[in-house]
DSSP file (Angstrom, degrees, kcal/mol; ACC not computed):
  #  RESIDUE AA STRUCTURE BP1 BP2  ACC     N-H-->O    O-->H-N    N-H-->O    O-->H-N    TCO  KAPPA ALPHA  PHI   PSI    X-CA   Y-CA   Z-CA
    1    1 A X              0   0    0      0, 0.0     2,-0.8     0, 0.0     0, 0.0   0.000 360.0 360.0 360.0 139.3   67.5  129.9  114.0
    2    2 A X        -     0   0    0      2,-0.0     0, 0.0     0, 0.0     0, 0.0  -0.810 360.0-131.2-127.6 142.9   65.2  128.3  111.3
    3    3 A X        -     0   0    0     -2,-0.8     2,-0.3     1,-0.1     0, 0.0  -0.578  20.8-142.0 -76.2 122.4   66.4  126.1  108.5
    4    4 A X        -     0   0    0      2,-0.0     2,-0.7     0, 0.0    -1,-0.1  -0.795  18.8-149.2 -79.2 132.5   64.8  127.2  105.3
    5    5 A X        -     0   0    0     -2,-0.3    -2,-0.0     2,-0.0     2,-0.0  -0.744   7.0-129.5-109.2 112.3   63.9  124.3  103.2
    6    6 A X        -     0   0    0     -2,-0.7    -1,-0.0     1,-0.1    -2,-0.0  -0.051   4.1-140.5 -88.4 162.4   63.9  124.3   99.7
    7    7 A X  S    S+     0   0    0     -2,-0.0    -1,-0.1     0, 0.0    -2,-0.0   0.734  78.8  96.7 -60.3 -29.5   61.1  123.0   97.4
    8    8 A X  S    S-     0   0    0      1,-0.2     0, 0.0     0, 0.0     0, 0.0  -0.177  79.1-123.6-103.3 130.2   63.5  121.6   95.1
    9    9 A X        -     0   0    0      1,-0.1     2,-0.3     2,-0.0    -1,-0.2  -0.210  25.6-124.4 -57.1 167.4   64.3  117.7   95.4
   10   10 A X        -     0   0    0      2,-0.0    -1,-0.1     3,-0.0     0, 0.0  -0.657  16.1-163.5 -86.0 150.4   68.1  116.8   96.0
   11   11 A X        +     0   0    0     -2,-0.3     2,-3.4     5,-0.0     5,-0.1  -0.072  17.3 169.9-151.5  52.4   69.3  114.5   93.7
   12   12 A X    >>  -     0   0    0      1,-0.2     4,-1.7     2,-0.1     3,-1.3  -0.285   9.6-174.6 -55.2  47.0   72.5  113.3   95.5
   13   13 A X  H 3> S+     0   0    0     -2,-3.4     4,-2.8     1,-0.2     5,-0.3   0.648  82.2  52.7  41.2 -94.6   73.6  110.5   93.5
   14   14 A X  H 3> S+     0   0    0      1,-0.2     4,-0.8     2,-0.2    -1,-0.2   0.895 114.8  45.2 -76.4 -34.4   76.3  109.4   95.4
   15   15 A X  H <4 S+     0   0    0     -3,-1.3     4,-0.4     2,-0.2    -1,-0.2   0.600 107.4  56.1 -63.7 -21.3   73.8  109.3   98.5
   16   16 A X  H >X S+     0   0    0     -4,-1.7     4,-1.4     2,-0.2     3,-0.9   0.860 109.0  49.8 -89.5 -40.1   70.7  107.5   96.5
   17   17 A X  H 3X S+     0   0    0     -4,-2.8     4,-1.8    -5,-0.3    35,-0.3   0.796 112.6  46.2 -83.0 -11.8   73.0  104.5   95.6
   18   18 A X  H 3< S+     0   0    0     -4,-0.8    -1,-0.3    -5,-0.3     4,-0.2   0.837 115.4  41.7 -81.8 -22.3   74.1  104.1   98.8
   19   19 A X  H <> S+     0   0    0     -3,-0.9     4,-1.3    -4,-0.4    -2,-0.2   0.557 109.9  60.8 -67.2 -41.9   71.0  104.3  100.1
   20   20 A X  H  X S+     0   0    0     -4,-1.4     4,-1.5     1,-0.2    -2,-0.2   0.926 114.2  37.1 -76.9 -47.2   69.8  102.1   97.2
   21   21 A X  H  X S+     0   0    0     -4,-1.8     4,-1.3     1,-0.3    -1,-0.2   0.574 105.7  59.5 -89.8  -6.9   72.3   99.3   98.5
   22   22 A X  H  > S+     0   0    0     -4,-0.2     4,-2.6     2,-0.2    -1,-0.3   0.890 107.6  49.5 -73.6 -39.9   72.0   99.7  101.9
   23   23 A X  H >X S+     0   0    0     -4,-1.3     4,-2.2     1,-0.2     3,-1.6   0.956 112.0  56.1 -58.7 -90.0   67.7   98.8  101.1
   24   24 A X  H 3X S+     0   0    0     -4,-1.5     4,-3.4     1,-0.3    -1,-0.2   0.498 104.9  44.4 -31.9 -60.1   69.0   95.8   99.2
   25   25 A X  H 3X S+     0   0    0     -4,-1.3     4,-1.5     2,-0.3    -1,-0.3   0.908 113.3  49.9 -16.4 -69.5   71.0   94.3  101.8
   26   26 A X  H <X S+     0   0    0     -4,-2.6     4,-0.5    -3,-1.6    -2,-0.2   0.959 117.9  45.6 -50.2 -38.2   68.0   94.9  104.5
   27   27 A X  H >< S+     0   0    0     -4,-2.2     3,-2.5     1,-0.2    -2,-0.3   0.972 108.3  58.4 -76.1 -53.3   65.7   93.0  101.5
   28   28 A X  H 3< S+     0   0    0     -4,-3.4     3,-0.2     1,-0.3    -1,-0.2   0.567  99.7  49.0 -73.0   1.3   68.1   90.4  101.0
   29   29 A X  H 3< S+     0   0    0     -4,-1.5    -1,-0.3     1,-0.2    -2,-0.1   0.615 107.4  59.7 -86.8 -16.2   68.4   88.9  104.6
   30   30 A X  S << S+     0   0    0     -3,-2.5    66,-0.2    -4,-0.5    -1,-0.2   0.060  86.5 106.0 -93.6  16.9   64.4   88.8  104.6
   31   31 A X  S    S-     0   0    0     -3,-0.2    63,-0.0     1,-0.2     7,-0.0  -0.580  86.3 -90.1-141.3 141.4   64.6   86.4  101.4
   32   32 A X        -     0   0    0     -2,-0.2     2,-1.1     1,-0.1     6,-0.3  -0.163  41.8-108.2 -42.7 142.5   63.9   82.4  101.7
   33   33 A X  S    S+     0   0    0      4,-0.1     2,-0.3     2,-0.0    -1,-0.1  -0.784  71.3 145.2 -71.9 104.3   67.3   80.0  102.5
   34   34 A X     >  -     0   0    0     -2,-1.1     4,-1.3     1,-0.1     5,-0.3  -0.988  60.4-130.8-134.2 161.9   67.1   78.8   99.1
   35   35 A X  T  4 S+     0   0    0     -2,-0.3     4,-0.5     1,-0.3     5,-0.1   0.820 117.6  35.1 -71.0  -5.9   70.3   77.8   96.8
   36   36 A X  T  > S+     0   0    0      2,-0.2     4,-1.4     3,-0.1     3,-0.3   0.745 117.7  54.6 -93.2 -22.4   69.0   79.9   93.7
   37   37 A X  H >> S+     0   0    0      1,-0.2     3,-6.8     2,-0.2     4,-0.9   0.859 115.0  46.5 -62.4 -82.4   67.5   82.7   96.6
   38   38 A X  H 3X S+     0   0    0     -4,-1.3     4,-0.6     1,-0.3    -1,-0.2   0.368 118.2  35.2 -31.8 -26.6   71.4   82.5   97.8
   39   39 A X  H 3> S+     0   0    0     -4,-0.5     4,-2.6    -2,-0.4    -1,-0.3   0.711 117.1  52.9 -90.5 -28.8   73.2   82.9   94.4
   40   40 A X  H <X S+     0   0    0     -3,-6.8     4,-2.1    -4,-1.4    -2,-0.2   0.997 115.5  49.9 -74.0 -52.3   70.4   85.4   92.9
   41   41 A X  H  X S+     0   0    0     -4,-0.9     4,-1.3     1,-0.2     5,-0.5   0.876 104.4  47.7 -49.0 -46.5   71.2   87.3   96.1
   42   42 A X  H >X S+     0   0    0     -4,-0.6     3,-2.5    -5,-0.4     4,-2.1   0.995 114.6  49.7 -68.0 -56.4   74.8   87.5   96.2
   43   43 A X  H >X S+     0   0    0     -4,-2.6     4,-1.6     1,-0.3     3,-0.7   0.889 108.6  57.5 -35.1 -63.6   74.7   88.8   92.2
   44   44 A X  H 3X S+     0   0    0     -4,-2.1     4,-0.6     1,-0.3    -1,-0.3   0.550 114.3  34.1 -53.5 -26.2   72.1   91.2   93.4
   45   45 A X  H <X S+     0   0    0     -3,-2.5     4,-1.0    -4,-1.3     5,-0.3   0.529 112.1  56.1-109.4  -8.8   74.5   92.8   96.1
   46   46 A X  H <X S+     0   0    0     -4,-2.1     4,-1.0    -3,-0.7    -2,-0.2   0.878 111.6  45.6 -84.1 -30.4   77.4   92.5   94.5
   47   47 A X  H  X S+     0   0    0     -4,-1.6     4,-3.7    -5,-0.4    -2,-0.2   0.852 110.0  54.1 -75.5 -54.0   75.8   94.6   91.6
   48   48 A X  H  X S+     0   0    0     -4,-0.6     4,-0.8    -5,-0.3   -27,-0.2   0.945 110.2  48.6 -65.3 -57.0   74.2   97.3   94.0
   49   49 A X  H >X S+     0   0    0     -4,-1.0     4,-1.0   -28,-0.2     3,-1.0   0.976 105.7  51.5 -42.0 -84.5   77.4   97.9   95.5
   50   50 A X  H 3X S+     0   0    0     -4,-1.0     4,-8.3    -5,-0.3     5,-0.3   0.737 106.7  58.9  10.0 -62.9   79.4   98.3   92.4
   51   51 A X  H 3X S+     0   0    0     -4,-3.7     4,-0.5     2,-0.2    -1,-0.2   0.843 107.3  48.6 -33.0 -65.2   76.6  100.9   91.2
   52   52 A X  H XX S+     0   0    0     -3,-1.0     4,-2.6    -4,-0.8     3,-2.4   0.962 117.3  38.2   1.8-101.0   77.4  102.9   94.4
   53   53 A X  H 3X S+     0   0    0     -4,-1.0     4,-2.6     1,-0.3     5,-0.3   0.910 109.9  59.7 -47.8 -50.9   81.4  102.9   93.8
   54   54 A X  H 3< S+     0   0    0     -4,-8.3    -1,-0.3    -5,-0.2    20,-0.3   0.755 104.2  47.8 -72.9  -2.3   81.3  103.3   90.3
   55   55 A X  H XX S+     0   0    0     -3,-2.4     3,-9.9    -4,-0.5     4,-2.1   0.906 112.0  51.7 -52.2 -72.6   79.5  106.6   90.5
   56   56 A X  H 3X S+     0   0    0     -4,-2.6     4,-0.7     1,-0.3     5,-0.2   0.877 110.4  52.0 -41.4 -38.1   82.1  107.9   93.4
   57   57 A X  H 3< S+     0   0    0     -4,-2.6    -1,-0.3    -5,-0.3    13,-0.1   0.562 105.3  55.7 -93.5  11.5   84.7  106.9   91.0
   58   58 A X  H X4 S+     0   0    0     -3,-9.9     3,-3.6    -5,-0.3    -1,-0.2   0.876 104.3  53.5 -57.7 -67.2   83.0  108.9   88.5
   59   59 A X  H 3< S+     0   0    0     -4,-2.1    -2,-0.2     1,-0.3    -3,-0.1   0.447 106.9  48.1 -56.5 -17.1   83.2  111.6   90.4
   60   60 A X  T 3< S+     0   0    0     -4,-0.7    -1,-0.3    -5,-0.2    -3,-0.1   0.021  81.4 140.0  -0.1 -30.1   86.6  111.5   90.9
   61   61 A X    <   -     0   0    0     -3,-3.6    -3,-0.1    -5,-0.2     3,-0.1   0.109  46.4-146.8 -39.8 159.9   87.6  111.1   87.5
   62   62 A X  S    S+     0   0    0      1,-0.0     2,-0.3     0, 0.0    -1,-0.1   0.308  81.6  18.6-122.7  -3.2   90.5  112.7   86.0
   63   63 A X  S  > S-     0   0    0      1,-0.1     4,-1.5     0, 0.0     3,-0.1  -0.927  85.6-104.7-146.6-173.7   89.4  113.2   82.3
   64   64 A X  H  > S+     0   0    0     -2,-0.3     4,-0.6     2,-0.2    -1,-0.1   0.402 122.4  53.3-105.1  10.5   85.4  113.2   80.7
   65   65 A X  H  4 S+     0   0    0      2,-0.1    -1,-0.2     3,-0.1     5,-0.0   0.400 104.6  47.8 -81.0 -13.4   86.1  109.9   79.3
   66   66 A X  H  > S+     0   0    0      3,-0.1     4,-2.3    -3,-0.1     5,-0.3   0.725 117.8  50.0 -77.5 -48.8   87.2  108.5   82.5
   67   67 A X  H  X S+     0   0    0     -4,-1.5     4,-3.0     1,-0.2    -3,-0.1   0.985 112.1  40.6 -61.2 -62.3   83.8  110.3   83.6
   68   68 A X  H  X S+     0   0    0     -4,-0.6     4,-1.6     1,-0.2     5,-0.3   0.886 120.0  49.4 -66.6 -31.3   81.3  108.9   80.8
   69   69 A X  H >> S+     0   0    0      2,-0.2     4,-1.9     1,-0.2     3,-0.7   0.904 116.6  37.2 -75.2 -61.6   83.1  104.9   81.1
   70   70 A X  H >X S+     0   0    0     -4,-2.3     4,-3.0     1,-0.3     3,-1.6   0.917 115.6  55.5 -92.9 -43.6   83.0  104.6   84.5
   71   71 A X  H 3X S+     0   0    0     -4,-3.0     4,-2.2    -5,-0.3    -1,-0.3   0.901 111.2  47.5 -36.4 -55.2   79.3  106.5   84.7
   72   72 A X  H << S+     0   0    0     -4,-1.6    -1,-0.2    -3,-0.7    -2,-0.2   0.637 113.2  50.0 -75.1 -12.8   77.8  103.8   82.0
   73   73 A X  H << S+     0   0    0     -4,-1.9    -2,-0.2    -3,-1.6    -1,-0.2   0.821 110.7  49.4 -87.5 -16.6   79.5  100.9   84.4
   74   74 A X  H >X S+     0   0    0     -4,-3.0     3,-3.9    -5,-0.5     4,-2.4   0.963 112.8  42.0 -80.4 -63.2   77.9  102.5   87.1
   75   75 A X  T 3< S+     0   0    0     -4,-2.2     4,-0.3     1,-0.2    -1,-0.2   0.540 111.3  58.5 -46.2  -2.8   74.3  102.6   85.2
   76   76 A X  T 3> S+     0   0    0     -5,-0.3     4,-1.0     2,-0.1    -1,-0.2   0.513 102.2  55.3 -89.2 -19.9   75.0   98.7   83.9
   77   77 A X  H <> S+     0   0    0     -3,-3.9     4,-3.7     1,-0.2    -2,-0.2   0.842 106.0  55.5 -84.7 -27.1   75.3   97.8   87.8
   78   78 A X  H  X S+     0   0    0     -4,-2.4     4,-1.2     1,-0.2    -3,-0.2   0.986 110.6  37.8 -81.6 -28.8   71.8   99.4   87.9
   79   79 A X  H  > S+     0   0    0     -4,-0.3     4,-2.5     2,-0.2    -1,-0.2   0.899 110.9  61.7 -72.3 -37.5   70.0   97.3   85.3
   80   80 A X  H >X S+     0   0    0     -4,-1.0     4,-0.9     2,-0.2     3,-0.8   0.973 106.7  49.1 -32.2 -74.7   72.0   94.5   86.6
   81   81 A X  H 3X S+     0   0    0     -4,-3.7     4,-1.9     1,-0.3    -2,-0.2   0.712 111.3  46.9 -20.8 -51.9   70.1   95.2   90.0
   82   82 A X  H 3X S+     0   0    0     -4,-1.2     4,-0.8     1,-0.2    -1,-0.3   0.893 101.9  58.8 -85.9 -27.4   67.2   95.3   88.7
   83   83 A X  H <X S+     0   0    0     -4,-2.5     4,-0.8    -3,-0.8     3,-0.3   0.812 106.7  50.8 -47.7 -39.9   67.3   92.4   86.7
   84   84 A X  H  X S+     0   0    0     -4,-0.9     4,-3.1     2,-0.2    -1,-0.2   0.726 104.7  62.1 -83.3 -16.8   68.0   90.3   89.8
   85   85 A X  H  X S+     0   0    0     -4,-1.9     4,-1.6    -5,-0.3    -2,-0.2   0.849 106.2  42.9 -28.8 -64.1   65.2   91.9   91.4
   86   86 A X  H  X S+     0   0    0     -4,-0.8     4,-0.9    -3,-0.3    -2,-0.2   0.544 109.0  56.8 -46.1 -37.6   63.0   90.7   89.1
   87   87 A X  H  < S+     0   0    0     -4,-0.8     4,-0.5    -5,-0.2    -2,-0.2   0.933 110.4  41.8 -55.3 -59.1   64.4   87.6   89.1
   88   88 A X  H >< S+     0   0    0     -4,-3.1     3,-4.7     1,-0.2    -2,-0.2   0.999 117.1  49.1 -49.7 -50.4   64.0   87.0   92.9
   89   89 A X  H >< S+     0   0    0     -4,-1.6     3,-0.6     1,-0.3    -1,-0.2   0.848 113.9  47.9 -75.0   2.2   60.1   88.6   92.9
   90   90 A X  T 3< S+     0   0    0     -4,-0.9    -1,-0.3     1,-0.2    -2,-0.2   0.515 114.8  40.8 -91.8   2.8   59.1   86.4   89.8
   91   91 A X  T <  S+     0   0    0     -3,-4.7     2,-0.2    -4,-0.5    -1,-0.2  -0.336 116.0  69.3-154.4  53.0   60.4   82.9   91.0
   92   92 A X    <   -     0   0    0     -3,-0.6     2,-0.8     2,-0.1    -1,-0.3  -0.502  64.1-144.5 148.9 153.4   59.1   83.7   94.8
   93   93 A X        -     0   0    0     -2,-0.2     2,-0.3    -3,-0.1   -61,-0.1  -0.663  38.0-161.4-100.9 111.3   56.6   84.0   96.7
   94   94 A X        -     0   0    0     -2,-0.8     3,-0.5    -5,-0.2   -63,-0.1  -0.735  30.0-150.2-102.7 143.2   57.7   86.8   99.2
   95   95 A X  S    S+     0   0    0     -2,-0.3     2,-1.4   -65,-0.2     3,-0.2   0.929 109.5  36.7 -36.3 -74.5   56.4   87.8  102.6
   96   96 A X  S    S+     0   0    0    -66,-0.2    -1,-0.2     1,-0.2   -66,-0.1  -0.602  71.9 146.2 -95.7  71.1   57.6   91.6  101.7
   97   97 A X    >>  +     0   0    0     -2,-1.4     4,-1.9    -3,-0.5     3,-1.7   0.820  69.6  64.6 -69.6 -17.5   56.7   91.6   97.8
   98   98 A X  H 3> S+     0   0    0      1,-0.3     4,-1.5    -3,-0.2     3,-0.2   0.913  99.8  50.4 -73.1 -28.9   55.9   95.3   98.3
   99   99 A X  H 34 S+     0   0    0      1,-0.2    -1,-0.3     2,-0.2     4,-0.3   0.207 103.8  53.4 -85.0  14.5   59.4   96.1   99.0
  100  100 A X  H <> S+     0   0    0     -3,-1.7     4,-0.8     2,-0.1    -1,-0.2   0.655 110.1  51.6-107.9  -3.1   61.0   94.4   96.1
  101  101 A X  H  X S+     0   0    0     -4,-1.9     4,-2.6    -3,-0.2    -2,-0.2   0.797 107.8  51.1 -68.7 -24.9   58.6   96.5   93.9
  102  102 A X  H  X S+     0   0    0     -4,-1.5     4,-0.8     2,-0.2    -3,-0.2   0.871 110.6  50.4 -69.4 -41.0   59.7   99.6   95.7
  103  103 A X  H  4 S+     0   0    0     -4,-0.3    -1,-0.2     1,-0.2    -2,-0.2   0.732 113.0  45.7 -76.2 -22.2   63.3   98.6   95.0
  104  104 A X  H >< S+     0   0    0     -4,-0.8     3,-0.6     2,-0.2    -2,-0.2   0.814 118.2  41.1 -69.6 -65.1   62.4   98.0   91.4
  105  105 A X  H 3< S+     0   0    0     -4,-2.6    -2,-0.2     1,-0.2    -3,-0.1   0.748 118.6  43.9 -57.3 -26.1   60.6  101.2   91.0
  106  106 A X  T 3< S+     0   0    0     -4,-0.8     2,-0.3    -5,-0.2    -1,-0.2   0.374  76.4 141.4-108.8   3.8   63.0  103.5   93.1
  107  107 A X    <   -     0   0    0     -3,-0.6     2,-1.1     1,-0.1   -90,-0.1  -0.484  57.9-117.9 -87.0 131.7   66.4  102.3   91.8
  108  108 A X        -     0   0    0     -2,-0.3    -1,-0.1   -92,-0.1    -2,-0.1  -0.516  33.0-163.0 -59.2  78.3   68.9  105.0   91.3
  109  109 A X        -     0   0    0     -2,-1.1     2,-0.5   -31,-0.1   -96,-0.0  -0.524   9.7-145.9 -71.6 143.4   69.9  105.2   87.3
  110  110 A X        -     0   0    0    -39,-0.2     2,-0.8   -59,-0.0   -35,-0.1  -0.936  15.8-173.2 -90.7 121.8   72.7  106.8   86.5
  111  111 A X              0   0    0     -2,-0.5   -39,-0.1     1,-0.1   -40,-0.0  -0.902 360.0 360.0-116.9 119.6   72.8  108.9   83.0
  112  112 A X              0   0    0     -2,-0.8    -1,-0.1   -44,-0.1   -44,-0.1   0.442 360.0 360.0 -68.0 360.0   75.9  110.3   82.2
């Protein structure tokens, strides 16, 4: 049997932030031991997760005001992200700089 594939992207949401935080994690073990790497970091995952869940518990919602709050917390966790993104590749000098631009570039918004 052969799997037709269609030209059309996917745009799975709940599968790009997860995706998105899983990447963050992987970047954020490569990162210098330093105590601002270590704080910038932990904001930076703590934010990238969040994104993630507060989509699913979009999706999940019981009314379309449940939907559109918890959708604009989830798309606050992604500018969060990115903010500490920036933060890390402006104040260090990284081994893998290409991948915190990719993370920068590629980061899942949500728009409600």
């Amino acid at each position: 049997m052969v799997k037709i594939q269609s030209s059309k992207p996917v745009y799975d949401l709940e599968e790009r932030t997860f995706v998105f935080a899983k990447d963050v994690r992987f970047f954020v073990k490569t990162l210098p031991k330093t105590i601002t790497n270590y704080e910038d970091a932990k904001q930076l995952v703590k934010a990238s997760g969040s994104m993630g869940a507060n989509y699913i518990e979009a999706n999940e919602s019981l009314s379309k005001k449940d939907f559109l709050m918890r959708s604009k917390i989830s798309r606050k966790e992604a500018k969060e992200s990115v903010y500490w993104l920036r933060l890390i590749h402006e104040t260090n000098t990284l081994k893998n700089e290409k991948e915190t631009l990719r993370l920068i570039l590629t980061y899942p918004i949500v728009i409600p």
